[in-house]
Backbone as a printed PyTorch tensor [residue, N CA C, xyz], in Angstrom:
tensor([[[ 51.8600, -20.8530, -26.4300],
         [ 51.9840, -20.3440, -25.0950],
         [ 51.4860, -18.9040, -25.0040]],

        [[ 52.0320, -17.5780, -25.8360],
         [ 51.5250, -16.7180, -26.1560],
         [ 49.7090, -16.5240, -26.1940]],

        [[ 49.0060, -17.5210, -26.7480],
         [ 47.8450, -17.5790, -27.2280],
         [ 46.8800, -17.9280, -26.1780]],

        [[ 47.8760, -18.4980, -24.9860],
         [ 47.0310, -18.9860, -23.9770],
         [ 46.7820, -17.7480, -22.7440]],

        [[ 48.2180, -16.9540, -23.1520],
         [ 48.1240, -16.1470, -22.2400],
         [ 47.4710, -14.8350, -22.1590]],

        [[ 47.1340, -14.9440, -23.4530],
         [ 46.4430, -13.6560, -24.0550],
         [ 44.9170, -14.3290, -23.9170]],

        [[ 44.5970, -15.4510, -23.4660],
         [ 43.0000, -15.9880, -23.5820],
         [ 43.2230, -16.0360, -22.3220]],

        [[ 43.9250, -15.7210, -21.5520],
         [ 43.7180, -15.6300, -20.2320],
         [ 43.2260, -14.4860, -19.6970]],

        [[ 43.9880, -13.4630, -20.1990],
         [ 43.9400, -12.1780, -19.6870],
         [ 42.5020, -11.8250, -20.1320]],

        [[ 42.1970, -12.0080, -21.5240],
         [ 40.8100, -11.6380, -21.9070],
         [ 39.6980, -12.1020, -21.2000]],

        [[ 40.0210, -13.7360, -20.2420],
         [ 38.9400, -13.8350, -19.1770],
         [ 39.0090, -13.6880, -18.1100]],

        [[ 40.0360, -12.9800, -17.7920],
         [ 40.3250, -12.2250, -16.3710],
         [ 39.2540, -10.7600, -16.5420]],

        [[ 39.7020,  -9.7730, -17.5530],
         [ 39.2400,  -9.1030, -18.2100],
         [ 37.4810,  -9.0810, -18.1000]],

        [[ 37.0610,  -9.7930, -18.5890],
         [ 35.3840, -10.4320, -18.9010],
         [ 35.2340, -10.2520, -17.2190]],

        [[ 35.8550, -11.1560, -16.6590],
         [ 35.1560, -11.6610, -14.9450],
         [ 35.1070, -10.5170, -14.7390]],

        [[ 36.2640,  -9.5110, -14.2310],
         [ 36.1740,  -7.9140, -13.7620],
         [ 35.2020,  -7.1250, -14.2220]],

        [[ 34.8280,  -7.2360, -15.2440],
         [ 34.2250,  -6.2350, -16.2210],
         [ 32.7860,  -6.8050, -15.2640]],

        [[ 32.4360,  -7.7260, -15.5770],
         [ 30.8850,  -8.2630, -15.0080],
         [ 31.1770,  -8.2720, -13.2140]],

        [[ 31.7840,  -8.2510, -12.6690],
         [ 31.9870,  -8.0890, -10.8840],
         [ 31.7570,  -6.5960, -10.9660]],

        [[ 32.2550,  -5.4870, -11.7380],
         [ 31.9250,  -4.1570, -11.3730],
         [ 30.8940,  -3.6160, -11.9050]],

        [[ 30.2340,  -4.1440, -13.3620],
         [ 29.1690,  -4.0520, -13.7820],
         [ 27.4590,  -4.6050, -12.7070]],

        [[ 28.2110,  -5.7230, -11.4170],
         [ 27.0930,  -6.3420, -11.0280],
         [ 26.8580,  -4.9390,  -9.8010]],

        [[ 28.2720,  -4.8560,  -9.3890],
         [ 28.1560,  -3.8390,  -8.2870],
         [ 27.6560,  -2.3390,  -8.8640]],

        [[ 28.0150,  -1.7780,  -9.6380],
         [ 27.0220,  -0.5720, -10.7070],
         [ 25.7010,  -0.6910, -10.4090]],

        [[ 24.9700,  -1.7620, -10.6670],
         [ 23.6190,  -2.0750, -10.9320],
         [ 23.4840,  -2.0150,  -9.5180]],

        [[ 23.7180,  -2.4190,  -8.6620],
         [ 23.0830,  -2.4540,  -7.2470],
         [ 23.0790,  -1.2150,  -6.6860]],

        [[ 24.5200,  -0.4660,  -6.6780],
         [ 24.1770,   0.8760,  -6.6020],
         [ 23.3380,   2.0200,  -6.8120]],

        [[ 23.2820,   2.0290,  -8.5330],
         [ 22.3100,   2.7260,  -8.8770],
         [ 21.0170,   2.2280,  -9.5020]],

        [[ 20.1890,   1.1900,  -8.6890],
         [ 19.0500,   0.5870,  -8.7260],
         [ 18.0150,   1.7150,  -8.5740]],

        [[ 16.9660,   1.4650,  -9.1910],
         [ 15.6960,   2.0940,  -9.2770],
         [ 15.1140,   2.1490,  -7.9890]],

        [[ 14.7010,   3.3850,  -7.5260],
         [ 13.2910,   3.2540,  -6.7830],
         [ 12.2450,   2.0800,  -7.8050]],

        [[ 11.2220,   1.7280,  -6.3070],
         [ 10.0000,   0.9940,  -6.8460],
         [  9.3950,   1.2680,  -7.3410]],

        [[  8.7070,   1.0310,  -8.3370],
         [  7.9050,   1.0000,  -9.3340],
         [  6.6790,   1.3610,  -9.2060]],

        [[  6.0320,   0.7200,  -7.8140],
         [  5.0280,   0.9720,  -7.5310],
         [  4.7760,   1.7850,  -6.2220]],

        [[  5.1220,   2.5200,  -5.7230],
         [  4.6500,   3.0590,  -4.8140],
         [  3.8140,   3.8260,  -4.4420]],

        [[  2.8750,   3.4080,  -3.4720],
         [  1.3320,   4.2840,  -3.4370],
         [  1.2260,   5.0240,  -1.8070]],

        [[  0.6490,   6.2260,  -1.7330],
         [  0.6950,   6.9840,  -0.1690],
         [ -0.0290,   6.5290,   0.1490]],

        [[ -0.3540,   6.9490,   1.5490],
         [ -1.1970,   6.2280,   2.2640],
         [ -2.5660,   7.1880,   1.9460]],

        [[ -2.9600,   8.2330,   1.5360],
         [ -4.1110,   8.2560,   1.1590],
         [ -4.1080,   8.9430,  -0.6350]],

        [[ -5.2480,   8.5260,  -1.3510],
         [ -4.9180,   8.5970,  -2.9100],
         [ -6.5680,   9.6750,  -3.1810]],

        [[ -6.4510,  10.3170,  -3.7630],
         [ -7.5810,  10.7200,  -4.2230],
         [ -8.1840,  10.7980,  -5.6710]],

        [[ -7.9240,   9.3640,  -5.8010],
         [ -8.6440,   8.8330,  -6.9390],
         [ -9.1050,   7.5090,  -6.9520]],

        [[ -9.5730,   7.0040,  -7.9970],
         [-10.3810,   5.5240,  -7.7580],
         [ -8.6930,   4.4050,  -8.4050]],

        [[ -8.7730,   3.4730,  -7.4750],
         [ -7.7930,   2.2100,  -7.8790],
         [ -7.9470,   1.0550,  -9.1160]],

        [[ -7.2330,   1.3000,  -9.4270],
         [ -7.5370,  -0.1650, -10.1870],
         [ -6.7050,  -1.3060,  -9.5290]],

        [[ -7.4310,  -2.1280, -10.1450],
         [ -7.1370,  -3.5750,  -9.6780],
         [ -5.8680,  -4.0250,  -9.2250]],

        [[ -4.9750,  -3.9030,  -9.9580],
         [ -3.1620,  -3.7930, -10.1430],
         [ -2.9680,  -2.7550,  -8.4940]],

        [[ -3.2280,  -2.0260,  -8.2200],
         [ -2.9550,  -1.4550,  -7.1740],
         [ -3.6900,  -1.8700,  -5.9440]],

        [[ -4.9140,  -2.6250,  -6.0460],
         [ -5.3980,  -3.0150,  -4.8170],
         [ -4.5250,  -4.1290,  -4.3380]],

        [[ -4.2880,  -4.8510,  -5.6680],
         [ -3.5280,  -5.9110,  -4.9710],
         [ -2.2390,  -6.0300,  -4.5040]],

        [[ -1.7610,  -4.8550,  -4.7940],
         [ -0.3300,  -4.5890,  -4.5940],
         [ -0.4000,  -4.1360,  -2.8810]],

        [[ -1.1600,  -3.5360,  -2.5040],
         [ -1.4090,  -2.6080,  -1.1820],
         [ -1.7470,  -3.9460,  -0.7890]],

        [[ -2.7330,  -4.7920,  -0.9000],
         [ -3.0160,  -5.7920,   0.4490],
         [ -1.9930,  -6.7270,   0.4800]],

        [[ -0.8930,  -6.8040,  -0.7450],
         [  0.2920,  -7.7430,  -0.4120],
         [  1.0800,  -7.3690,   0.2570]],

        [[  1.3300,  -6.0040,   0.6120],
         [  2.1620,  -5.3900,   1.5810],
         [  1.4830,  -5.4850,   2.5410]],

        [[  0.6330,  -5.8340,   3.2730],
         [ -0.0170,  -6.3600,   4.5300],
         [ -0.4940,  -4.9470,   5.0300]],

        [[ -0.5200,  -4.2260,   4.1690],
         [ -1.5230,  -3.3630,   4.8380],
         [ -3.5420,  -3.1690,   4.3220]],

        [[ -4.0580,  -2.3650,   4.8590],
         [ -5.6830,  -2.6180,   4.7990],
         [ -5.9760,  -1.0220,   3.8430]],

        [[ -6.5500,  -1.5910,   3.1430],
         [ -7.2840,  -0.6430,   2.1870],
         [ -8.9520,  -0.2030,   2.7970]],

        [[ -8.8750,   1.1180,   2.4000],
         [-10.3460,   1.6200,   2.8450],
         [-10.5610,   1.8640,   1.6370]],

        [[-11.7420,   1.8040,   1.2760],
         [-12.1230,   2.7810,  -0.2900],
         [-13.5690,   3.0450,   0.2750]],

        [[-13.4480,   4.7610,   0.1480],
         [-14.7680,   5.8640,   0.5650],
         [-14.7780,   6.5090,  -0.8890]],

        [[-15.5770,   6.0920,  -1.2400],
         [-16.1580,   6.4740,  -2.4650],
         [-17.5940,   6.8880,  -2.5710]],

        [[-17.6190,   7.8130,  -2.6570],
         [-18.6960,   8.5930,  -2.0970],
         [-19.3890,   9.7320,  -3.2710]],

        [[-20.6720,   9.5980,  -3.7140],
         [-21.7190,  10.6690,  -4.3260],
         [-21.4020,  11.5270,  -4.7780]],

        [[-21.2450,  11.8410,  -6.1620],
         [-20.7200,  13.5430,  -6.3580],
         [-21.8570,  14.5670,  -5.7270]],

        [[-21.8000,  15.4340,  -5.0170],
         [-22.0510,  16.4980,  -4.9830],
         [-22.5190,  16.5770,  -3.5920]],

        [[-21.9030,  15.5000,  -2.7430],
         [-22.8420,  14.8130,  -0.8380],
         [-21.9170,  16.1720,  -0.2550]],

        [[-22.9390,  16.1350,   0.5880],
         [-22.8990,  17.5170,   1.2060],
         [-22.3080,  16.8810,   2.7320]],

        [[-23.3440,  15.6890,   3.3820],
         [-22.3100,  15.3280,   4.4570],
         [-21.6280,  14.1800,   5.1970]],

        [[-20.8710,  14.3670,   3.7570],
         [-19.9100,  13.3640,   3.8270],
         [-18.3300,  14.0240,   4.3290]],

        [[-18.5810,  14.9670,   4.6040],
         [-16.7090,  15.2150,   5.1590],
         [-16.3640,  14.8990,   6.6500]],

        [[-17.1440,  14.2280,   7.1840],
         [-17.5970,  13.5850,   8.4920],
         [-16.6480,  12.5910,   8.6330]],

        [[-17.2360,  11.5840,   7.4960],
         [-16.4800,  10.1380,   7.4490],
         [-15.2800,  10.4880,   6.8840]],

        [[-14.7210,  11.4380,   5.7670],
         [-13.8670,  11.9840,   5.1210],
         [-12.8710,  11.9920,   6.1350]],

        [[-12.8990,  12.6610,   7.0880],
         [-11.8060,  13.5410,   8.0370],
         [-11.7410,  12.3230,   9.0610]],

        [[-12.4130,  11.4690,   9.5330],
         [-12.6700,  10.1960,  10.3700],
         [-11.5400,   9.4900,   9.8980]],

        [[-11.6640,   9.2530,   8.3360],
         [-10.8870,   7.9060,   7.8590],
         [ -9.1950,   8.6860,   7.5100]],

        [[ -9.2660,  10.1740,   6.8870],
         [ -8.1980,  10.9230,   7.0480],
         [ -7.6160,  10.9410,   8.2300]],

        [[ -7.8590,  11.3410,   8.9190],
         [ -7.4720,  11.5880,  10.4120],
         [ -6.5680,   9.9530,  11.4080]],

        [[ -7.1130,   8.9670,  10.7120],
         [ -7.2770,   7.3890,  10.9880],
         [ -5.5150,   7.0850,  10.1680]],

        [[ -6.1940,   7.5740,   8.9870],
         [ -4.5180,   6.7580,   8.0050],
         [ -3.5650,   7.9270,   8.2880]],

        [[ -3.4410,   8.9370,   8.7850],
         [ -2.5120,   9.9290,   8.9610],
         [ -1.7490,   9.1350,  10.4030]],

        [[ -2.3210,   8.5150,  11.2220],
         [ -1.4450,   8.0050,  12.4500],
         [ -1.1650,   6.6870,  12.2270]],

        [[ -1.6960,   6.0500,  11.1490],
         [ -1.4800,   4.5550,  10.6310],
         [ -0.9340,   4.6980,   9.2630]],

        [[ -0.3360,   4.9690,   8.8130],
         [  0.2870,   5.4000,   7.4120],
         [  1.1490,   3.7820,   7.2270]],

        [[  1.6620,   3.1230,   7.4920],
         [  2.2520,   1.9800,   7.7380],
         [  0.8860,   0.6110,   7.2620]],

        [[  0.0300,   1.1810,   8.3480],
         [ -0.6350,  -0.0790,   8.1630],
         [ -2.2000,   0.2320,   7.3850]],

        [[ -2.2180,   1.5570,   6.4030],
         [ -4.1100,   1.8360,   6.0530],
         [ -3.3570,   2.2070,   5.0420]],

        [[ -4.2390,   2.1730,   3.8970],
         [ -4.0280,   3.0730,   2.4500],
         [ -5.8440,   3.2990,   2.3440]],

        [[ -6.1810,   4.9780,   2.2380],
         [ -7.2100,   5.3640,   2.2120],
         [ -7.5610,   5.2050,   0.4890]],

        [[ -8.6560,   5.1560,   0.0880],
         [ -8.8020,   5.3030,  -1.7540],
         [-10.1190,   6.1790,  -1.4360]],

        [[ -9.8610,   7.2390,  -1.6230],
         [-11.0540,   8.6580,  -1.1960],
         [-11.6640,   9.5140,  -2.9000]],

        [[-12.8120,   8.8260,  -3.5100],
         [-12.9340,   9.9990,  -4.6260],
         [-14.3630,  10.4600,  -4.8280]],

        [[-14.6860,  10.9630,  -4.9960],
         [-16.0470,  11.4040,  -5.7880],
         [-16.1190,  10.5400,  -6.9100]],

        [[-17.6380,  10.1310,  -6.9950],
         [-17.9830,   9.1230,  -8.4630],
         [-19.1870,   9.1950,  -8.4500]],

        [[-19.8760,   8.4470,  -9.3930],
         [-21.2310,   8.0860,  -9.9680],
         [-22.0460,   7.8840,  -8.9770]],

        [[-23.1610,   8.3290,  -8.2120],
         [-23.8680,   7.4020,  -7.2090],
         [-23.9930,   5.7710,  -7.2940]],

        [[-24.1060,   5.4050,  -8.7640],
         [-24.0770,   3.9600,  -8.6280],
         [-22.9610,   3.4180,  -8.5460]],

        [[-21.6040,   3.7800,  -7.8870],
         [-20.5250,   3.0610,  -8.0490],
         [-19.6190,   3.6680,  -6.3540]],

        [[-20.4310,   4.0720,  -5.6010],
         [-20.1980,   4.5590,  -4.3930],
         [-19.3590,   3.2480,  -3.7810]],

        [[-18.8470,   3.3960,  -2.7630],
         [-18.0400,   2.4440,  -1.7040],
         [-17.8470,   2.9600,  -0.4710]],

        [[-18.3840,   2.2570,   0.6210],
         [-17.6140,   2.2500,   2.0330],
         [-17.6010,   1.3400,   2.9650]],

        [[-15.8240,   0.8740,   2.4180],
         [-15.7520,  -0.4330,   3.1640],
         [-14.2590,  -0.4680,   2.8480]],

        [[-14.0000,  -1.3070,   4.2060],
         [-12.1740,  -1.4070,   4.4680],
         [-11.8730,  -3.2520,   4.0010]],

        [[-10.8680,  -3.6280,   3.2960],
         [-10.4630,  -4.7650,   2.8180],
         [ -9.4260,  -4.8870,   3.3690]],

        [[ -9.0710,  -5.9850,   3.7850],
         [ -8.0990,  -6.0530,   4.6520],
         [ -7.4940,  -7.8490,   4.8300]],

        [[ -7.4730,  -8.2350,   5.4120],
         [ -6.6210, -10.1350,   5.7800],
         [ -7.2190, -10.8460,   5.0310]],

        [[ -6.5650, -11.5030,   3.9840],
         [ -6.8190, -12.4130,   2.8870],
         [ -7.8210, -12.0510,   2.0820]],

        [[ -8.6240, -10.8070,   1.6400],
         [ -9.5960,  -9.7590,   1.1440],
         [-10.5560, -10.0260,   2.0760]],

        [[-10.4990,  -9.8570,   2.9940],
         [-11.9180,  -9.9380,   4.3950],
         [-12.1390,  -8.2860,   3.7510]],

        [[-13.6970,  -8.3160,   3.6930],
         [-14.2350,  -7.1300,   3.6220],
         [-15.1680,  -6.8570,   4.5250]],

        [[-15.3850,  -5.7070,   4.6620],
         [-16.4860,  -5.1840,   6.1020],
         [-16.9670,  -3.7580,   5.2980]],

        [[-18.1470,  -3.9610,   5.3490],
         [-18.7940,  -2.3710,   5.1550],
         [-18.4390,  -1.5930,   6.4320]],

        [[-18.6670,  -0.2280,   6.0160],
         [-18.2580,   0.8650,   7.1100],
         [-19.5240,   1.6410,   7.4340]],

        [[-20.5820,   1.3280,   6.7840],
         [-21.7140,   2.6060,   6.3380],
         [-22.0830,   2.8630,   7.7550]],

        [[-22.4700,   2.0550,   9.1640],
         [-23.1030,   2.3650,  10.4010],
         [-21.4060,   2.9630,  11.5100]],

        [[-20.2500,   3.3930,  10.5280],
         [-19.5670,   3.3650,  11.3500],
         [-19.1600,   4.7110,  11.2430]],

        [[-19.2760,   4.8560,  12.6890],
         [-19.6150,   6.8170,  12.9040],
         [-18.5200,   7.6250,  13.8890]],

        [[-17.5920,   6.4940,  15.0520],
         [-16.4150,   7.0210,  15.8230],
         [-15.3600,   6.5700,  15.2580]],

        [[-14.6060,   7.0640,  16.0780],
         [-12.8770,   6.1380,  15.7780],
         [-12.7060,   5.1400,  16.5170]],

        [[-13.6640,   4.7230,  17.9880],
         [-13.1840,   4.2920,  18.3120],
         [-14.5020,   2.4990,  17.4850]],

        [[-14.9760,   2.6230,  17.1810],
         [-15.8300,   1.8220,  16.4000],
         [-14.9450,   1.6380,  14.7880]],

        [[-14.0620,   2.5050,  13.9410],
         [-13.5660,   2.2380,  13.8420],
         [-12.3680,   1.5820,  13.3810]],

        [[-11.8430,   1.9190,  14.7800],
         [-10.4590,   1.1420,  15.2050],
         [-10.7830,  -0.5860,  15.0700]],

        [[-11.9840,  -0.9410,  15.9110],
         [-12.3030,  -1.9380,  16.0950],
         [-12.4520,  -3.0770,  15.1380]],

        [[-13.2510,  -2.1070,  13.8270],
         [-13.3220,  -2.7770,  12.8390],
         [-12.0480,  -3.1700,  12.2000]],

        [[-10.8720,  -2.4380,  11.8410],
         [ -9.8790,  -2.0050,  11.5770],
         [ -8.8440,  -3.4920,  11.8260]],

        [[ -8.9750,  -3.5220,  13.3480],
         [ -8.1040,  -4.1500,  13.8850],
         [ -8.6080,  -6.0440,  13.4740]],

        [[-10.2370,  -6.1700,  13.4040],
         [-10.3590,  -7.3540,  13.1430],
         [-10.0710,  -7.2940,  11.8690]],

        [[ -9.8940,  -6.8160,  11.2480],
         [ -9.2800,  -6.7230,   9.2630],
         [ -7.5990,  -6.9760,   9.1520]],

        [[ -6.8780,  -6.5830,   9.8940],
         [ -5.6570,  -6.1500,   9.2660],
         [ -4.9080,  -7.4440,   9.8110]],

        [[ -4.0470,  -7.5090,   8.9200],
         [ -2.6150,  -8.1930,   9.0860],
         [ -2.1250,  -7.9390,  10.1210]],

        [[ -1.3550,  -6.9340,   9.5500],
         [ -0.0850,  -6.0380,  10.4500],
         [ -0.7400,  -5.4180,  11.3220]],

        [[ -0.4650,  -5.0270,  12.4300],
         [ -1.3770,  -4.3970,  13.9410],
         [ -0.5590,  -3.5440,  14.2600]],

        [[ -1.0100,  -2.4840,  14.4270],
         [ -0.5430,  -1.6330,  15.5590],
         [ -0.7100,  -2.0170,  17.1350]],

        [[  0.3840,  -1.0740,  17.8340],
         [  0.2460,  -2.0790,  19.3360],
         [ -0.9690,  -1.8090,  19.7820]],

        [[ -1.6350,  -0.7660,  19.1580],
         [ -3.2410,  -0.3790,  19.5440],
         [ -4.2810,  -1.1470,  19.5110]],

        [[ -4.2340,  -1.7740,  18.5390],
         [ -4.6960,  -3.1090,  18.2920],
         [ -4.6180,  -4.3770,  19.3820]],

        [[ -3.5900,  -4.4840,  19.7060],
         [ -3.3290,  -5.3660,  20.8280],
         [ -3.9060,  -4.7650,  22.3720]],

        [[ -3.6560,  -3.5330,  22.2550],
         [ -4.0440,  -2.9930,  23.7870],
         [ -5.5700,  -3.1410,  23.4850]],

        [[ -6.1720,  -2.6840,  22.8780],
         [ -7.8330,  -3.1890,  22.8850],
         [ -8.2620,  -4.2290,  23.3870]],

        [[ -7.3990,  -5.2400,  22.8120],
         [ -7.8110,  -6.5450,  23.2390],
         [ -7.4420,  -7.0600,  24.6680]],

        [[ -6.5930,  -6.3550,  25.4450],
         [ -6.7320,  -6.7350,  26.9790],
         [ -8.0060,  -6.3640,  27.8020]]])
């Protein structure tokens, strides 16, 4: 009788121990692992592109000529763009090799679109909006 009651208590014991141990862990859970801003000034790897278009937002990558003189045009265009869309753009902005240049936004199921003839915001927005998942209501007001 003794023996039972003492194998009792020890799995009363156990259960408690793992109910406050589960609640511990939830508490002091990690930030994510991966988290990327909305604009990066360096080149992505793979592991991160795909992480950004699973969060339903649209990747730009301006990758652009070392030493281009006028390129801060499109620079401040696509800056200026993910600073009011931070939710729904992740910019990838670096200097590289001329042969490994990029300008083009990826976006709904990897739909890609070059950007190279694209010179306003409001051109674009346009592009933007036929790419993305997630929409801003801006997106929608265009289309009336």
């Amino acid at each position: 009788m003794l023996s039972q009651r003492i194998f009792a208590i020890v799995v009363g014991i156990l259960m408690l121990s793992s109910v406050a141990g589960f609640a511990i862990m939830n508490v002091y859970q990690a930030p994510p692992e991966n988290t990327i801003p909305s604009i990066i000034d360096k080149p992505l790897g793979p592991q991160d592109r795909v992480y950004i278009l699973q969060t339903g937002r649209v990747l730009i990558e301006y990758l652009y000529p070392e030493g281009c003189t006028d390129c801060s045009e499109k620079i401040a265009l696509y800056q200026s763009f993910v600073n009011n869309f931070k939710d729904y753009a992740v910019l990838e902005l670096a200097e590289v090799p001329a042969n490994e240049t990029a300008d083009r936004i990826i976006g709904n199921y990897g739909d890609t679109m070059e950007l190279g003839n694209v010179t306003t915001g409001q051109d674009f927005m346009a592009v933007f909006c036929s790419v993305a998942m997630k929409q801003p209501k801006e997106c929608l007001i265009m289309e009336m």
